[in-house]
C-alpha positions in Angstrom: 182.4 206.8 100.5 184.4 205.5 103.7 187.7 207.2 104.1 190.9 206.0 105.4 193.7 207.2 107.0 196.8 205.7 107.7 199.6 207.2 110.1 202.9 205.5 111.0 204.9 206.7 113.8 208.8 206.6 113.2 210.2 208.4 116.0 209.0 208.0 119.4 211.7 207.2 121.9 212.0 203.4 121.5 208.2 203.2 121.3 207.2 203.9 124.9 205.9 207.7 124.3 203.4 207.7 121.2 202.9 204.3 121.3 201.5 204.2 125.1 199.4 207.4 124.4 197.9 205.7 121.2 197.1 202.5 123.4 195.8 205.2 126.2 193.7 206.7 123.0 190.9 203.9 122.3 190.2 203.9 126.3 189.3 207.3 126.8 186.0 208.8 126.6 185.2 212.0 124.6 185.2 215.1 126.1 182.9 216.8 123.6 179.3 216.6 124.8 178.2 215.5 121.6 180.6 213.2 120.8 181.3 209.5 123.1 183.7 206.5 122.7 181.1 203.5 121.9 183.7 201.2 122.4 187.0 199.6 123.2 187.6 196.7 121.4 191.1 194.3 121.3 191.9 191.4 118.8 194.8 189.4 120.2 195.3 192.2 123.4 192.5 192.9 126.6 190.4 195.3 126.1 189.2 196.3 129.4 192.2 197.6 131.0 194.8 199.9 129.2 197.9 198.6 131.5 197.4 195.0 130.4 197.0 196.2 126.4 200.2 198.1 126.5 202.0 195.2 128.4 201.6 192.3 125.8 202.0 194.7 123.2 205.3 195.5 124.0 206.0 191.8 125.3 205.6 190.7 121.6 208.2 192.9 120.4 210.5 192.2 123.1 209.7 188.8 122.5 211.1 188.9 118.9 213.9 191.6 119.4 211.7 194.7 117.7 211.4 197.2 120.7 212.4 200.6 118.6 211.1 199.4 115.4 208.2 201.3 114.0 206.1 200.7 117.2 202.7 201.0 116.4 200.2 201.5 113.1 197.5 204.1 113.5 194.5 203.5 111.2 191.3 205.3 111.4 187.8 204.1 109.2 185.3 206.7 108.9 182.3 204.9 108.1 179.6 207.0 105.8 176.5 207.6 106.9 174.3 206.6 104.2 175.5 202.6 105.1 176.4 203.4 109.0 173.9 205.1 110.9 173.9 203.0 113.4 175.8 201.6 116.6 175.4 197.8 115.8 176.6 198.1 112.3 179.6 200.4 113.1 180.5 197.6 115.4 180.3 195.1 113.2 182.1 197.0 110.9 184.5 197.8 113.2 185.0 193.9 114.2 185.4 192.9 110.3 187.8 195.5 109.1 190.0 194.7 112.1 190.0 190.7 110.6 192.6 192.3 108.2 195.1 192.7 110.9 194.4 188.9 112.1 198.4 188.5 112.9 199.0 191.7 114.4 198.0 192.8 118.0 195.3 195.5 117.7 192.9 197.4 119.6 190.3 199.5 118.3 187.9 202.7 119.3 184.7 203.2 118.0 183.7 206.6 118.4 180.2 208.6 117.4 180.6 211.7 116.4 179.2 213.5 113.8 181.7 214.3 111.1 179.4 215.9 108.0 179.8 212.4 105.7 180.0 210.2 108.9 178.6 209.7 112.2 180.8 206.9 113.4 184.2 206.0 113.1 187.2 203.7 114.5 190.8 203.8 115.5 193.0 200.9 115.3 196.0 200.7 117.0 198.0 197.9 115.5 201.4 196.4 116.6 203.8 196.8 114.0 205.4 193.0 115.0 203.3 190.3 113.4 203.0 187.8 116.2 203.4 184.6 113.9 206.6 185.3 112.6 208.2 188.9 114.0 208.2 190.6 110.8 207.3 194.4 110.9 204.0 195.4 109.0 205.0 196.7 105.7 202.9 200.1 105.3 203.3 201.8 102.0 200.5 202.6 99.4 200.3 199.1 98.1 199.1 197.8 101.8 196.9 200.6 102.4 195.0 200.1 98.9 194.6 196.2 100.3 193.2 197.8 103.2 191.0 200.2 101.4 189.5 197.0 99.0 188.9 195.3 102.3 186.8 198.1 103.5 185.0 198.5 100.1 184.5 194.5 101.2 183.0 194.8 104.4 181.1 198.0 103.5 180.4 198.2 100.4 181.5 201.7 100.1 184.3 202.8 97.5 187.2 203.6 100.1 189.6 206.9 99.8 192.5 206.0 101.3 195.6 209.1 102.6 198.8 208.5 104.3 200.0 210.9 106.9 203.5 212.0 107.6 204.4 210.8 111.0 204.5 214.9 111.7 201.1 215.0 110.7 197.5 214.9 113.1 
């Protein structure tokens, strides 16, 4: 089973201090010596430099008037190991699920580490501002049990989905 979590951040200054750490997030490496970020990867954003990410993401909600609006989406797959035991197919994986964000700016992680059920997993940072139209991603249960059947989809694992408080780690 692949598990989901979903955390939306409310309160963060106008969206410059969670949401820059979150962006920050998917480029650093792990500090555990048994743990490493595989990748960095952005769909919409760069992906090779954290200054250029966090600029466009905020220049598309400036662009459509949303700067303090629910800022950012923080989403995080943990791929099970019986399907994912791999790098190559966490990165596909990781590539397909993020598909389901296809309007929104996002950048993803992919971090190996071993979790019991799961040796890989991925973060996705997506901007709340869909940048087609400017609405704000919608995130209550519905949404996350789309995104869970688009997991089961690309992995063929039942998905447990969990929302977090924004309090919550």
């Amino acid at each position: 089973m692949d598990i989901l979590t979903q955390k939306r951040i409310t309160d963060n200054g106008e969206g410059r201090g969670y949401f820059r750490n979150c962006v920050e997030y998917v480029y650093k490496d792990k500090p555990e010596p048994d743990e490493k970020r595989v990748d960095t990867m952005g769909y919409g954003v760069c992906d090779s430099n954290v200054d250029y990410t966090y600029e466009q993401m905020i220049a598309m909600k400036k662009y459509y008037g949303k700067i303090g609006d629910n800022p950012v989406m923080h989403f995080m797959v943990a791929f099970d190991k019986k399907t994912v035991h791999d790098e190559a197919t966490a990165r596909k994986y990781t590539d397909d699920i993020a598909a389901f964000f296809k309007d929104h700016q996002t950048i993803a992680a992919l971090h190996k580490e071993n979790q019991g059920n799961s040796l890989y997993h991925a973060h996705y940072m997506v901007n709340s501002v869909n940048a087609k139209d400017g609405k704000l991603y919608h995130s209550g249960k519905s949404e996350l049990k789309q995104l869970a059947m688009h997991v089961h989809e690309v992995t063929g694992n039942y998905c447990r989905g969990y929302m977090k408080k924004p309090d919550e780690k």
